[in-house]
N, C-alpha and C positions, 0 to 999 in steps of 0.2 A: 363505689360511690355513684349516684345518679347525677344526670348532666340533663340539662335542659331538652336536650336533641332525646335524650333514653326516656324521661316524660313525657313527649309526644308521641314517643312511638307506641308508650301502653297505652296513652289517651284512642290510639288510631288502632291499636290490636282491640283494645275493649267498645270499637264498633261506636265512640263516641262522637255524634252526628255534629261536625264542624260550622255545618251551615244552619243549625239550630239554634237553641236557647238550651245554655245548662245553669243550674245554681249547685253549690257546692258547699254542702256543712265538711267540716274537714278537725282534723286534729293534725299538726305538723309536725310533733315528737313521734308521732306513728308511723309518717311518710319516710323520716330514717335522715341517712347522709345525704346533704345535695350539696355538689361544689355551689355554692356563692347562697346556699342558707334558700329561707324564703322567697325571698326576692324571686329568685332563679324560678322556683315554682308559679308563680304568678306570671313570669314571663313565659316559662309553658304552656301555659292555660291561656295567655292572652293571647299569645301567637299562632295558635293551634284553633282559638277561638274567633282569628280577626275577620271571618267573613259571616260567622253569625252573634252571638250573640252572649256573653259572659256575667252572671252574677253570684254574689256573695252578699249575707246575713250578716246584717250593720247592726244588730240589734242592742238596745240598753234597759232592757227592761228588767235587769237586775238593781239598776239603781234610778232610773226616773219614774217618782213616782208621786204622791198625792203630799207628800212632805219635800220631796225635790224634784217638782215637775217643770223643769224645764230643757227641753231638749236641744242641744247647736248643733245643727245639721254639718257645718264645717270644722267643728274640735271636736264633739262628745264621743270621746273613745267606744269602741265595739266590746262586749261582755261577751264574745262567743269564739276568742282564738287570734291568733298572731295573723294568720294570712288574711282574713276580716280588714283588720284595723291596719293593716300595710296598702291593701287594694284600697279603700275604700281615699287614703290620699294618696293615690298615683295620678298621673295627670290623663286629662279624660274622662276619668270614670265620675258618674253621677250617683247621687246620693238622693235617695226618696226622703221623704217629709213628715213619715207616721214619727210618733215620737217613744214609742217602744220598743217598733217590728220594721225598722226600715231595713232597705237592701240597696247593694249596690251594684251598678252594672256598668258595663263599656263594652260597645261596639253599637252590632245593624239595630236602629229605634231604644236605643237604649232613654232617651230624652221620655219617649211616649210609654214607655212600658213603666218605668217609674210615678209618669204625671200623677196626680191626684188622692195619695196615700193619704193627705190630710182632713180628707173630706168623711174617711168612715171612721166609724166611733167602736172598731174594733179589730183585733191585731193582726187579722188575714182574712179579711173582706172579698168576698168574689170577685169584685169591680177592682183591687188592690192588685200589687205588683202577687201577690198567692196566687188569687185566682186568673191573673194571663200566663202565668206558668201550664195550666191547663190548657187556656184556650189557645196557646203555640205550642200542645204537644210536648214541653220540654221532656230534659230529662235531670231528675236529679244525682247529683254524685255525694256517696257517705265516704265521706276518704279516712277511713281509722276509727270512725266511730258507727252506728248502726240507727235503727229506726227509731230508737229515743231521744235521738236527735233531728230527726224528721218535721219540721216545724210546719210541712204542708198537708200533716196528718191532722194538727190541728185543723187548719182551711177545711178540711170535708167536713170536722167536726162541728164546725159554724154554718158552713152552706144549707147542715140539712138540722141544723138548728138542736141539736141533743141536750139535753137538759140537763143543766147543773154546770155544765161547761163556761160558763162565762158571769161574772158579776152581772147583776142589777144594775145596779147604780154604777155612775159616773166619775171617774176624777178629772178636773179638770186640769191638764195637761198642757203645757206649750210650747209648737216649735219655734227657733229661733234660727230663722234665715242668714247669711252671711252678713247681709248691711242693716241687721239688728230688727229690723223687721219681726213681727211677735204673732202667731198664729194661734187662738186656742182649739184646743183639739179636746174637745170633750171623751172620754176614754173607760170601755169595760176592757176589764182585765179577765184573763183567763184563771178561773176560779178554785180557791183551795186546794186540794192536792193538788202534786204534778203528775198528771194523767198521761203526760207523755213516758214518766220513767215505766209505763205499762204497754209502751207502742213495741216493746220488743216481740211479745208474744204474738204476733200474728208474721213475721219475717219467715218463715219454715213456709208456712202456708202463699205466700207471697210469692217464693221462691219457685214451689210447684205449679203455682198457677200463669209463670211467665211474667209476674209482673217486675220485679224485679232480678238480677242476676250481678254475681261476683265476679270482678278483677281485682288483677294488682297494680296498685300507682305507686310508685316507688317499695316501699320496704310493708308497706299500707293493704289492707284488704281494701277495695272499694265495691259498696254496694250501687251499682247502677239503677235508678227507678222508674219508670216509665210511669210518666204521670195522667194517663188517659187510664192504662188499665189499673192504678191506683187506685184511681177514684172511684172505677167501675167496681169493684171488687170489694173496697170499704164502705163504701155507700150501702151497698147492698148490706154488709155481713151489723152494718151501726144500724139501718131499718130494720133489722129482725131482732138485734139485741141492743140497745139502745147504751148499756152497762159493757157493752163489749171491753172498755179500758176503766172500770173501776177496780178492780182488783188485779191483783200480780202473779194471779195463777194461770196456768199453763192451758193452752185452749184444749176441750175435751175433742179427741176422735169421734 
């Protein structure tokens, strides 16, 4: 059985930078046994993380939308897993304002990494809590699931603008603040297929190039991602083939 103190110790064997910025897609039935469930995991992660900087994908953008568009930054439960929707009401942690693609964080500028999610009109904006995950270096953690779950694969896929990736038009959207406060968020959504269940195929190539590398978090594969040479790496390979993630075949040698 894993214990809080034996999750920190993989978090600190897998070289995972304390005084940094992590965000973490996770699946918790993958992570395995932990005395005291969830919970226990997030106090890992938080304890391990108190001198930099911890976040977690609040997102709803399985059900807020142009029929039910309206988003409560303080109840609208998370669509992406148990430790999501546990963190995101722990006390401390802050909750961003986009109303499909928010995140949550606690610890060092967690208040300023979050600010201003409501002001771009799409779901991982460079100026957006996506793109300071670059601009501080982080590093991402896949706890049990892999690069289909990467939602900052999306972020370069908007940065450098690929076409077809994103609606035209707008839904108009809105956040709803705790003291009811009403924000409209005008909103393209990430367009017709889901082009991430195609982010697998570049994970081999990823792997040899250094950008990312595997441990174990509890009973869990974790892929580790280094979001500088992500970006380096996919920018480049979405410039030269723009369809890079329109099909689900297997990248040619």
């Amino acid at each position: 059985m894993h214990t809080k103190h034996s999750l920190m110790k993989q978090l600190e064997n897998a070289a995972i930078d304390k005084y940094g910025t992590i965000l973490m897609h996770s699946s918790m039935k993958r992570i395995g046994d932990v005395a005291g469930g969830a919970d226990t995991v997030l106090d890992a992660l938080s304890q391990y993380m108190q001198e930099g900087l911890l976040v977690l994908p609040t997102h709803t953008w399985s059900y807020v939308n142009a029929d039910s568009p309206k988003f409560y930054v303080e109840s609208s439960p998370v669509c992406v897993g148990i430790l999501p929707e546990l963190f995101r009401q722990r006390e401390g942690v802050l909750r961003s304002l986009h109303p499909t693609h928010s995140v949550a964080a606690l610890g060092q500028d967690a208040e300023s990494f979050i600010t201003g999610a409501e002001r771009f009109d799409t779901p991982c904006h460079r100026e957006s809590a996506w793109g300071k995950l670059l601009d501080r270096k982080a590093q991402i953690l896949l706890v049990g699931v892999d690069q289909r779950r990467n939602t900052f694969i999306h972020g370069i896929e908007e940065w450098i603008d690929i076409p077809g990736r994103m609606t035209v038009g707008h839904e108009n959207l809105y956040t709803i603040l705790p003291d009811g406060t009403e924000i409209e968020v005008p909103s393209r959504r990430h367009h017709g297929l889901s082009w991430s269940e195609h982010f697998w195929k570049v994970e081999s190539l990823l792997e040899q190039q250094g950008a990312i590398y595997k441990a174990p978090f509890g009973d869990a594969d974790m892929w580790v991602c280094d979001t500088v040479k992500l970006t380096h790496i996919l920018t480049d390979m979405l410039l030269q083939n723009p369809d890079l993630f329109s099909d689900n075949e297997p990248l040619q040698d």
